[in-house]
C-alpha positions in Angstrom: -1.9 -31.5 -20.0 -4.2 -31.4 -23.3 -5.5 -28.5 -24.8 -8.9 -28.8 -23.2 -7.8 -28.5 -19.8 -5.4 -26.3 -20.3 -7.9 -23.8 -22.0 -9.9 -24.6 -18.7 -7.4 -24.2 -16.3 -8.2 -21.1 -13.9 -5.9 -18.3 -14.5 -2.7 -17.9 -12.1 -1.9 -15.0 -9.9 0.7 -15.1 -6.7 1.6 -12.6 -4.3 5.3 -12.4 -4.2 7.7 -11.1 -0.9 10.1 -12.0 1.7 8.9 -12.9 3.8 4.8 -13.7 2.8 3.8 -16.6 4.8 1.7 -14.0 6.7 -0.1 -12.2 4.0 -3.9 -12.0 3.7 -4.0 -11.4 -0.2 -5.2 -15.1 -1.0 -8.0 -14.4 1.1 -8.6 -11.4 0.3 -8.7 -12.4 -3.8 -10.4 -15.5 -3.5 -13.2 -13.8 -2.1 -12.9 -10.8 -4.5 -13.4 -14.0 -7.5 -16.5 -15.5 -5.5 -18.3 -12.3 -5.2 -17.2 -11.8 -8.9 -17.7 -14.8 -10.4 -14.0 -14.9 -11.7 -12.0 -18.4 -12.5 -8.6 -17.7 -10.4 -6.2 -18.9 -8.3 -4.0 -17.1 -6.0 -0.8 -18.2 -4.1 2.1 -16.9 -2.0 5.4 -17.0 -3.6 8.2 -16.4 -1.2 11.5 -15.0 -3.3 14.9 -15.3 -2.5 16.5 -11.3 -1.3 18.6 -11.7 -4.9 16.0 -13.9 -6.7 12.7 -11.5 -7.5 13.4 -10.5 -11.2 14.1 -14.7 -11.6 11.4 -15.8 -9.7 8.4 -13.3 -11.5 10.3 -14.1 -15.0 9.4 -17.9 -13.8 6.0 -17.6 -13.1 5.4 -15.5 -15.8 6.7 -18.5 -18.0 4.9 -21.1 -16.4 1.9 -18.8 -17.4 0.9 -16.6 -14.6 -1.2 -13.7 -15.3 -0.3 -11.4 -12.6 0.9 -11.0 -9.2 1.1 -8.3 -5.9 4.5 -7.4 -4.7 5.0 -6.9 -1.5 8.2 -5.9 0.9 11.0 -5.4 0.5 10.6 -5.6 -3.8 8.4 -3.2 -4.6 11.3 -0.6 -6.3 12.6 -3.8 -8.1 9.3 -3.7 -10.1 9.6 -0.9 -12.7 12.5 -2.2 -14.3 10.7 -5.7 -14.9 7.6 -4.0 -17.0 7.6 -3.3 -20.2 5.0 -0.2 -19.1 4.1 1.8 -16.2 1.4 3.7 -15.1 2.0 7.4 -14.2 1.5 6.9 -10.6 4.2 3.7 -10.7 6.6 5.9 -12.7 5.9 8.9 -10.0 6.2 6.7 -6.9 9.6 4.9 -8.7 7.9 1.8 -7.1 5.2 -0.9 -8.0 3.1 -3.2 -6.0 1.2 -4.8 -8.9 2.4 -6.5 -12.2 0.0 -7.2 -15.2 1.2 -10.3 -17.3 -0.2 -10.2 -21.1 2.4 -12.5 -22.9 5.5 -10.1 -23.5 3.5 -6.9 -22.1 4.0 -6.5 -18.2 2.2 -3.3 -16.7 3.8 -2.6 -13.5 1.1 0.0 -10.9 0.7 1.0 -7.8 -2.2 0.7 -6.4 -1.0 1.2 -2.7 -2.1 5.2 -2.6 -5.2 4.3 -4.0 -6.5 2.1 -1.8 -5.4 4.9 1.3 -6.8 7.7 -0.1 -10.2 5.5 -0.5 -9.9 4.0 3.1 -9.8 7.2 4.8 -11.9 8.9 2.8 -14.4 6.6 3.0 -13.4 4.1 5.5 -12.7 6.7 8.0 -15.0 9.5 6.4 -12.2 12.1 6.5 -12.0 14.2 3.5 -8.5 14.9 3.1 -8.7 17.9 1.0 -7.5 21.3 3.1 -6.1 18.3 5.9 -3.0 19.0 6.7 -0.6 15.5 6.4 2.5 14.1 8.4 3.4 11.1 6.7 6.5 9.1 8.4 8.9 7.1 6.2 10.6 7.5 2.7 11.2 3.7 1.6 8.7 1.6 -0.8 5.3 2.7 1.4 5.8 6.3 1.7 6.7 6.6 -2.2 3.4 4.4 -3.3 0.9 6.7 -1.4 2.7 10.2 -1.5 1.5 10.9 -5.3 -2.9 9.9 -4.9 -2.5 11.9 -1.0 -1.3 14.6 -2.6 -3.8 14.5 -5.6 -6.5 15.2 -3.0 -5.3 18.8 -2.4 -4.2 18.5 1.0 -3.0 22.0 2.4 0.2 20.1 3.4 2.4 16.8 3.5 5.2 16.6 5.4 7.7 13.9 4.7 9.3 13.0 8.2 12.2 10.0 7.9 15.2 9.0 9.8 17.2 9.7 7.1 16.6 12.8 6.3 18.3 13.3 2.2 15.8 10.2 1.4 12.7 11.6 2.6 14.2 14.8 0.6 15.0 13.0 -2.7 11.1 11.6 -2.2 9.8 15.1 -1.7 12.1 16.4 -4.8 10.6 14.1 -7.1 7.2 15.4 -6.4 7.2 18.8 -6.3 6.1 19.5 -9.4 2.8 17.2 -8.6 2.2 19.0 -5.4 2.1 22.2 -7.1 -0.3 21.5 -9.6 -2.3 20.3 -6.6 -1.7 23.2 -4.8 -0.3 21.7 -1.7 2.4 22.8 0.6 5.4 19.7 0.5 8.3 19.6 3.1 10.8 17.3 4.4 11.8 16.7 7.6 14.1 14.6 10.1 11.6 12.3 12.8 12.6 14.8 15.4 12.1 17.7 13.8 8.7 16.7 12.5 6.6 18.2 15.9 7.9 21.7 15.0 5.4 21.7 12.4 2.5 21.5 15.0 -0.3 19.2 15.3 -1.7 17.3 11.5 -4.5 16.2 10.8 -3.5 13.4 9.4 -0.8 11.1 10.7 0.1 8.1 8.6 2.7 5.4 9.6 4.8 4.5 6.5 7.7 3.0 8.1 9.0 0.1 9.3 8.7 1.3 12.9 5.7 -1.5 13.5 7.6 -4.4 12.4 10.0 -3.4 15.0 7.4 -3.4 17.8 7.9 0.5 18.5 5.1 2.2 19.6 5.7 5.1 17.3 8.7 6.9 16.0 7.5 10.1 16.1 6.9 12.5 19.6 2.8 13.2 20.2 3.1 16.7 19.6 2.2 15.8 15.7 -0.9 14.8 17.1 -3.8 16.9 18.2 -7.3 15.7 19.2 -9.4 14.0 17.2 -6.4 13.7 14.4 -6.2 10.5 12.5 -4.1 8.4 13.3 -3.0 5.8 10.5 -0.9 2.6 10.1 0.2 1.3 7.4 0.6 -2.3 9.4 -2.4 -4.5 10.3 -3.1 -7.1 13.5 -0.8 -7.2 15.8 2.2 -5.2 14.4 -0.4 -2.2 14.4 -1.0 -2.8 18.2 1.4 -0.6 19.5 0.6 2.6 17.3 -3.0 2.6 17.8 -2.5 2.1 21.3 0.2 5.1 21.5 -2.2 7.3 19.1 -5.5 6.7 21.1 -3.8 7.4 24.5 -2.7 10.8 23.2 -6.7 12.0 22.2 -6.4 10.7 18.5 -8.8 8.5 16.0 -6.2 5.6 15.4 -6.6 3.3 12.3 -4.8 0.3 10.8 -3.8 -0.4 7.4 -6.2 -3.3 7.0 -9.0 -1.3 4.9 -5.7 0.0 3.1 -4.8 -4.1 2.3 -8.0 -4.7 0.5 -8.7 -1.1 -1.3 -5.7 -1.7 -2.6 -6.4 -5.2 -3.8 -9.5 -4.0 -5.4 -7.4 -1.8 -7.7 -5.3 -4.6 -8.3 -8.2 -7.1 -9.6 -9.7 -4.6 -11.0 -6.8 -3.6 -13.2 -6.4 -8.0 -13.6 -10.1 -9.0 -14.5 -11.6 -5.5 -15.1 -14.5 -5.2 -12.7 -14.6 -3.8 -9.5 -15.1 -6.0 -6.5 -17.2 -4.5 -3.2 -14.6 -4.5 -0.6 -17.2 -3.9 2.4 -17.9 -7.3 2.7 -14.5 -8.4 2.5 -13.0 -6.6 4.9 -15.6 -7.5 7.3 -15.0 -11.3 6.6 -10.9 -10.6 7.1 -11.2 -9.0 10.5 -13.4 -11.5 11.6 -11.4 -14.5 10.4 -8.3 -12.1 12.2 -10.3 -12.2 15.2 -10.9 -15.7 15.1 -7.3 -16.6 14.9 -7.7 -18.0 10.9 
C-alpha cells in the first residue's frame, strides 16, 4: 500500500469476544459514522479463550484504533492499557480500548449507557429507587459504580456465589458512601427477604441459559422495572416472567447502543443520537437482519 492510500484508509475498529458472530455493534457503529460523518470501519473479531491479550496486541499492530470487548474478556482488559479511567479501575473490568500508538485507554462504558437507558429510555429516575441487581461477574461490576453514582437509597448485590458478589460490594463501599446509598450482598435466595425493589436488573448469565429468571417474584412489586441485561431472544424468557408478575420489563437493547455511544464518543469525540439507532436495530431485529 503507498502512502496516499494508506493516509486515506478509514480507520479500524473490531469488536472482540467469544463467541461474537451474533453481535450488533457493526450495525450499531456504522450507523453511529453515517449519522456522524466519520471514515470507519468496524468488524467482529472472534478470540481464542487463551488468545485475547495476542489477538488485541495484533490488531493493534496492524493499526487498529480501537475496539469493544465483550464476554467473557472484559476483566482481561485493564492489564492490557496503559491507562484506565476511574470507573474501569472501580469496576476492575473494561469493555472499551482506545488505541493511540503505545497509549491504550481501557473504559467502561457499560454503566453508562444503563443508567442513561432507564433514565431516559425508560423515564425512571433512579435516584431514592431502591436496586436489586443479580450477578457479580463482568456485567454486574461494569454498571454497579454509575448506578450507584445516581444516589439510589439501595443496591443489593444478589449472586449464586455469595463471597463474589461480597468481594464486588467490598470494593465499592467507599463509592456508595459518598453517594449516600445503602450497599448489601446477598445469596439469589436470600435476595426476596429484602422485599419488593424498584429496580430489578438481570446481570447474569441466567438468559444465556434460557432460565426465566434466577431470582423468586417477591423482589418484584407492581409497576417495578424490570431489566435485562440480554437482548432478542435470550431476553424472552425474563420479560415474559417479569410482566406476568405486574412489572414494567425491559431488555438490554437501549443498554447495547448507550453504551456504544460512549464508546465512539470516547473514539471520534462527538456524540452520536442513539434514538434513531436503536429504532433502526429493533426493526432490522424484527425483520430477521
Amino acid at each position: 500500500m503507498n502512502v496516499a492510500s494508506a493516509a486515506s484508509a478509514p480507520d479500524r475498529y473490531v469488536v472482540l469476544g467469544n463467541p461474537v458472530a451474533h453481535s450488533r455493534s457493526p450495525f450499531i457503529h456504522h450507523r453511529f459514522a453515517e449519522q456522524t460523518g466519520q471514515s470507519l470501519v468496524y468488524e467482529r473479531l472472534l478470540c481464542a479463550m487463551d488468545g485475547f491479550a495476542a489477538a488485541v496486541r495484533h490488531f493493534a499492530t496492524e493499526g487498529g484504533r480501537g475496539c469493544n470487548v465483550t464476554l467473557p474478556f472484559k476483566f482481561e482488559v485493564p492489564a492490557l492499557a496503559t491507562q484506565c479511567t476511574p470507573r474501569a479501575t472501580l469496576a476492575a473490568a473494561a469493555n472499551v480500548l482506545r488505541i493511540d500508538g503505545d497509549c491504550w485507554l481501557a473504559d467502561n462504558t457499560d454503566g453508562a449507557g444503563l443508567v442513561r437507558d432507564i433514565e431516559q429510555g425508560a423515564g425512571l429516575t433512579l435516584r431514592g429507587q431502591t436496586v436489586l441487581l443479580i450477578g457479580a461477574g463482568g456485567a454486574a461490576a461494569g454498571v454497579l459504580g454509575p448506578l450507584l453514582q445516581q444516589q439510589p437509597a439501595a443496591v443489593v448485590v444478589a449472586n449464586r456465589n455469595t463471597p463474589r458478589a461480597q468481594s464486588l460490594v467490598g470494593r465499592h463501599a467507599d463509592w456508595a458512601a459518598q453517594h449516600g446509598a445503602r450497599l448489601v450482598a446477598c445469596s439469589l435466595a436470600e435476595a426476596p427477604a429484602h422485599g419488593a425493589f424498584g429496580v430489578v436488573i438481570n446481570a447474569s448469565a441466567s438468559s444465556l441459559q434460557g432460565a426465566a429468571s434466577p431470582v423468586a417474584p417477591g423482589v418484584l412489586g407492581p409497576g417495578s422495572l424490570a431489566v435485562d441485561l440480554m437482548y432478542g431472544d435470550a431476553a424472552a424468557p425474563w420479560q415474559q416472567w417479569a410482566q406476568s408478575h405486574g412489572a414494567v420489563s425491559r431488555d438490554g437493547l437501549g443498554m447495547l447502543v448507550e453504551q456504544a455511544a460512549a464508546a465512539f464518543e470516547l473514539w471520534r469525540g462527538v456524540r452520536p443520537d442513539t434514538a434513531p439507532v436503536l429504532q433502526a436495530l429493533r426493526q432490522a431485529m424484527a425483520a430477521g437482519h
